[in-house]
N, C-alpha and C positions, 0 to 999 in steps of 0.2 A: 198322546202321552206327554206330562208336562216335563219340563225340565229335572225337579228333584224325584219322581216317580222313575225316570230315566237312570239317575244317578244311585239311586236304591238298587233297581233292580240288577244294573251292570254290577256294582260296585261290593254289593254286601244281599243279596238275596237273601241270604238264611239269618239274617241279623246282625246284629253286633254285639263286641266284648263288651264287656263292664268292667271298669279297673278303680283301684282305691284311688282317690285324687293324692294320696301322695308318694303313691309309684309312680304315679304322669305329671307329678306339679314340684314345683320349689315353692313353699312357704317359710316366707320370711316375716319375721317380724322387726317394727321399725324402733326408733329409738327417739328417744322425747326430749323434749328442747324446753329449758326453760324460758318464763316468761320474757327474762330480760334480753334473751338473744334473739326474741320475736319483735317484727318490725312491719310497718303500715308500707312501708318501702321497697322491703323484700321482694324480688324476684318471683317465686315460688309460695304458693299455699302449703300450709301445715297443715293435714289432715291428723282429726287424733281421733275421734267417737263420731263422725258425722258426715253428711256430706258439704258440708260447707266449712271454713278455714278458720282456725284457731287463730289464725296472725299469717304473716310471711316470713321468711328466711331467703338467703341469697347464695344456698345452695340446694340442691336436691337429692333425695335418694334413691327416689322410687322412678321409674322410666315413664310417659307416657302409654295410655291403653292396659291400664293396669286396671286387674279386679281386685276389690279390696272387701277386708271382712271386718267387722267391728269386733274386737272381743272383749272390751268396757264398755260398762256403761250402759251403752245402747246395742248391745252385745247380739251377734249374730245376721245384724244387718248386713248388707252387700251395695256395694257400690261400683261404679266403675268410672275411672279419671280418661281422661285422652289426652292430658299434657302431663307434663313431668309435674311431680310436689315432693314436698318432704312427709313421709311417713312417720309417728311418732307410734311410742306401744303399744298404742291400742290399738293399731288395726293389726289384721296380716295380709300382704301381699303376696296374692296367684301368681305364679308363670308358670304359664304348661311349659312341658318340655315337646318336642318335634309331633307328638302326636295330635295334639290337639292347639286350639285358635286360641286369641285371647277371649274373645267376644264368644266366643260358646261354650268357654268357661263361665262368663260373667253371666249367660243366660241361665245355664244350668243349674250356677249357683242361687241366684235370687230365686229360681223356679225354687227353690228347695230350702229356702230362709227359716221357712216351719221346721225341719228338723236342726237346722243351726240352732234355733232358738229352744231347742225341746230340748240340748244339751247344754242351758245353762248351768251353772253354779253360783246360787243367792248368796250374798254375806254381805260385806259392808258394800261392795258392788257387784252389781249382776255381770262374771265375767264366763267366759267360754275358752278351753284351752285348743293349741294348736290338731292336739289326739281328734275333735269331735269336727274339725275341716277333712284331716287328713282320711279317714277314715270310712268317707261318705264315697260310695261305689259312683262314679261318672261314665255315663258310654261315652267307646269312643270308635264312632263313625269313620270312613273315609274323612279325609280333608276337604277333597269337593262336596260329601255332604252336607259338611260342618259349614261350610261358605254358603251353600245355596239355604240352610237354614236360617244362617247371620241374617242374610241378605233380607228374608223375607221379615223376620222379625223386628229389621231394624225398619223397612219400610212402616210396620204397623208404627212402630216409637216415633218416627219422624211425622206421620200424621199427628201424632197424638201432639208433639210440639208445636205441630204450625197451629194445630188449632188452642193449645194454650195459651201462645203467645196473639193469635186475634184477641183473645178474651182479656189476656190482660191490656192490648191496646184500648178495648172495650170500655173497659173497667175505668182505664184513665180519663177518656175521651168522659164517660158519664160520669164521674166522679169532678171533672172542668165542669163537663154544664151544672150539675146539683150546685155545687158553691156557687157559680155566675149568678144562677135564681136564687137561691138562698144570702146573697150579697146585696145590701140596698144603699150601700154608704157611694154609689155613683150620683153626678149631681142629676142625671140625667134617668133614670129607673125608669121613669114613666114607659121607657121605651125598649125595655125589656123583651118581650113578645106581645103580640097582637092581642094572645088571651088576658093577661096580667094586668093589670092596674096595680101599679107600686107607689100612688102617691097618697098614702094614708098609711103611713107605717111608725110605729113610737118602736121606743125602745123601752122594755121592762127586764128587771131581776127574776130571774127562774123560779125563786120563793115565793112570786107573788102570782104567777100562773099552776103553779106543784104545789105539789107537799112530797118532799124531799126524807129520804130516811135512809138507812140501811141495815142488814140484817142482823142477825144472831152472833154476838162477841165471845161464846162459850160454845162446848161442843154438849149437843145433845146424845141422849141416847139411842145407840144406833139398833138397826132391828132389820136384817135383812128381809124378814117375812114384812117388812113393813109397806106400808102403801105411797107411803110422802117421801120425794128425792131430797136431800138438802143438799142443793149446789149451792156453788160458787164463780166466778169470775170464770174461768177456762169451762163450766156448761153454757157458757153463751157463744155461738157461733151463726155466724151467716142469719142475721137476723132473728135469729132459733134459740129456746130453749134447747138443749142437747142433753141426750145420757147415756150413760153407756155400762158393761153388766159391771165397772170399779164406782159408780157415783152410791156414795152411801143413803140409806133407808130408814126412816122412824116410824112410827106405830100412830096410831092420830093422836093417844093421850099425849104425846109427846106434840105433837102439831097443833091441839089444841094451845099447849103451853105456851109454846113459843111465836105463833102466825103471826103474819102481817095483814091488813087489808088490800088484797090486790084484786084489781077488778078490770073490767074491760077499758077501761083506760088508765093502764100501767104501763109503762117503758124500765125495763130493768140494763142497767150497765156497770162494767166492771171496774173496779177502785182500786185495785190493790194488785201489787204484780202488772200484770197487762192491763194496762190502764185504756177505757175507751170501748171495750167492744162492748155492741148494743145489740138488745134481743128484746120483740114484741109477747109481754106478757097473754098466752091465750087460755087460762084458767088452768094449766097442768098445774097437776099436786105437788108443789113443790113447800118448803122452806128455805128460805135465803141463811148465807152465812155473811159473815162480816165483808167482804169484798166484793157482793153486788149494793150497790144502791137503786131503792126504788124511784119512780118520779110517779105520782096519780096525780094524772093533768088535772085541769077545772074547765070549766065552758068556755074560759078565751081561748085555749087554743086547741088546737087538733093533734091526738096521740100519734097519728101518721106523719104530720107537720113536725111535732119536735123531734119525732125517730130521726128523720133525715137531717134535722139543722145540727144533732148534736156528731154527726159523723162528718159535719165537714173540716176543712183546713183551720177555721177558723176556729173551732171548736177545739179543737185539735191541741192547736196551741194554748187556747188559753187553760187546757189542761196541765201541759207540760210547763208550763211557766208557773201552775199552784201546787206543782208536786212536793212532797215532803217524802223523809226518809231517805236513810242513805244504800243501803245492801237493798232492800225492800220496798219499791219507792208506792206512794199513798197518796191518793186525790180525796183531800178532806170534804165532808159535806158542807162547812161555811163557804166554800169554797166555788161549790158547787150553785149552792141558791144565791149568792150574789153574781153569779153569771150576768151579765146581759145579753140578751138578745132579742133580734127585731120581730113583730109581732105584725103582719098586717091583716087587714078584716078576715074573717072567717071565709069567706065565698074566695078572696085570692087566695089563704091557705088550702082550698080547696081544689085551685086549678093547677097549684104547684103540686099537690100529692098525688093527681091523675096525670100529669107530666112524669112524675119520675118513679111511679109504680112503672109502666111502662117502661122502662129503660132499667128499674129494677130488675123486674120480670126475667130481662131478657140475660141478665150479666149474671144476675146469682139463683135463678130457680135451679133446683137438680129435678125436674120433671120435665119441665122446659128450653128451648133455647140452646147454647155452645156449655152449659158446663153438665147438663141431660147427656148432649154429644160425646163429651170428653168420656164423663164416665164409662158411657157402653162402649168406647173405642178403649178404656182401659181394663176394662172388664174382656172383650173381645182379644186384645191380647196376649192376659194371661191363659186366656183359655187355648190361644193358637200355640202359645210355648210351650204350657204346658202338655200339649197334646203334641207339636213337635220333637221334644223330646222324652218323649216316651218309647220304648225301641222295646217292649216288652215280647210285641207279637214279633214272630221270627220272619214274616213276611213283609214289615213295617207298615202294615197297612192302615196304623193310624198317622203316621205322616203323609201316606198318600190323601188320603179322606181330605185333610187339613189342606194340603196344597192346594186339591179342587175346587173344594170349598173358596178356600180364598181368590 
């Protein structure tokens, strides 16, 4: 008999209560700071709609080990801080009172973000009032259950960081080598790697290997029943076209209208807002809007060759150094086909993209490799929490199942 199967049976055999979280909790909400009293120096992050810091301030409101709830904005989310910050009004701050933990509040709560989020209120922002926290029935276990639960849950969490944080050391590590190979301005290249030959390398402008364009300046007419996506800039992700059931639909009379020629050697990337992400065109029925541009390479070079040269450091910059626009910033297409960059024979192009497919492969496939991992460890998770707490049966025997299990 395990530890929390022990702790059940002594503790609570017939089950446990259910109480409203705001007979067991203090909800507070915080109070908002203007810009000007926000400081890059401040002591304390400001949390207001998110989990990451609005600015700093050089006091705080909120304690350490706090669960926090969004209720703008990003309304219904759940988070949880382990140091002090200052709270502004859009979130609300959990403290249980004696009966319950902090941290199985915060599991409880994000186990349950679906219904936070099913009590929004749409208008000029999507907000959630304090009634649709307080309201939500919370069991509440023994204390030593509630700890032998923390405990186990946070182990899954803390795997799931060690193995994020390899991947992004991963990601650095391949992201050094792609630019090192993708870099020919040393006097010495020749001696790159063993497979490479770098000594035949020019330099040409992008417009004279592409034909350069980007999409649809006007909104077409949209057609849910339709067949053809019309993305934009934020459907390109992890190399990927992306969609999802909000990317709008046209009809083909409409697709006829408007198409591009895109073909098996096409690189599409984004211009406009998020400047930079890059996704291998593979014949999906799409229509481009104004803030993808397309690239339909030519015979000198290789569609896999320029995907990776246009993601490095160097690329990078010479982006952000032609941006326009002020609120909205804009990567012009002159801008774009006067690029230079270095071109060498087709057969090196060739050893470079069997190099760093490999090393792709292994950083961003979700089938393969550490981020396949990550997913089923975050998937595996929510299914342990959520079955964790769940206290439905009066025998708990879906936390025992789950303990053995694990």
């Amino acid at each position: 008999m395990n530890k929390l199967e022990e702790l059940i049976n002594e503790l609570c055999p017939n089950g446990v209560e259910y109480k409203k979280i705001g007979d067991v909790c203090d909800i507070l909400r915080g109070k908002r700071l203007t810009k000007k009293e926000l400081s890059d120096e401040g002591k304390y992050p400001v949390l207001h709609g998110g989990s990451s810091p609005m600015g700093y301030y050089n006091e705080y409101n909120r304690k350490a080990n706090t669960t926090v709830v969004v209720n703008t904005g990003n309304a219904g989310s759940v988070f949880f801080y382990d140091k002090e910050f200052w709270s502004s009004d859009a979130c609300f701050s959990i403290y249980p009172k004696d009966c319950l933990r902090d941290k199985f509040i915060f599991f409880f709560l994000s186990s349950n973000e679906h219904k936070l989020k099913s009590r929004i209120r749409y208008g000029a922002m999507p907000t959630i009032d304090s009634l649709a926290v307080e309201t939500i029935k919370i069991p509440v276990p023994p204390l030593e259950v509630q700890d032998e639960i923390v405990k186990i849950l946070d182990n899954f969490t803390l795997l799931t960081a060690e193995l994020t944080a390899e991947l992004t050391a991963r990601q650095k590590q391949y992201a050094f080598y792609r630019d090192y190979l993708l870099d020919f301005s040393d006097e010495d290249v020749t001696k790159k790697t063993p497979d490479i030959d770098c000594s035949n390398v020019e330099y040409i402008k992008l417009k004279d290997v592409c034909k350069i364009g980007d999409g649809l300046h006007s909104t077409p007419i949209y057609d849910n029943n339709g067949s053809y996506y019309f993305i934009n800039g934020n459907n390109l992700e992890n190399g990927r076209i992306t969609f999802t059931e909000n990317t709008k639909r046209i009809n083909i009379s409409q697709y006829e209208r408007y198409k591009i020629e895109l073909d098996d050697a096409t690189i599409l990337m984004s211009i406009n807002g998020t400047i930079g992400k890059i996704a291998l065109y593979n014949r999906e029925p799409i229509i481009l809007g104004k803030s993808v541009a397309y690239f339909n390479v030519n015979e000198r070079i290789l569609k896999k060759y320029l995907y990776y040269l246009l993601q490095t450091n160097r690329s990078n910059a010479y982006y952000e150094k032609n941006l326009t626009g002020s609120t909205i910033k804009n990567l012009g297409l002159k801008a774009l086909r006067e690029y230079q960059i270095p071109l060498p024979p087709i057969d090196v192009q060739k050893n470079i993209i069997k190099i760093l497919d490999r090393f792709d492969k292994l950083n961003n496939d979700m089938s393969e490799g550490l981020p396949a991992e990550i997913e089923a460890r975050k998937k595996q998770y929510e299914y342990y929490r959520d079955t964790l707490l769940s206290f439905d049966d009066k025998a708990c025997s879906q936390i025992v199942k789950v303990e053995r299990e694990s």
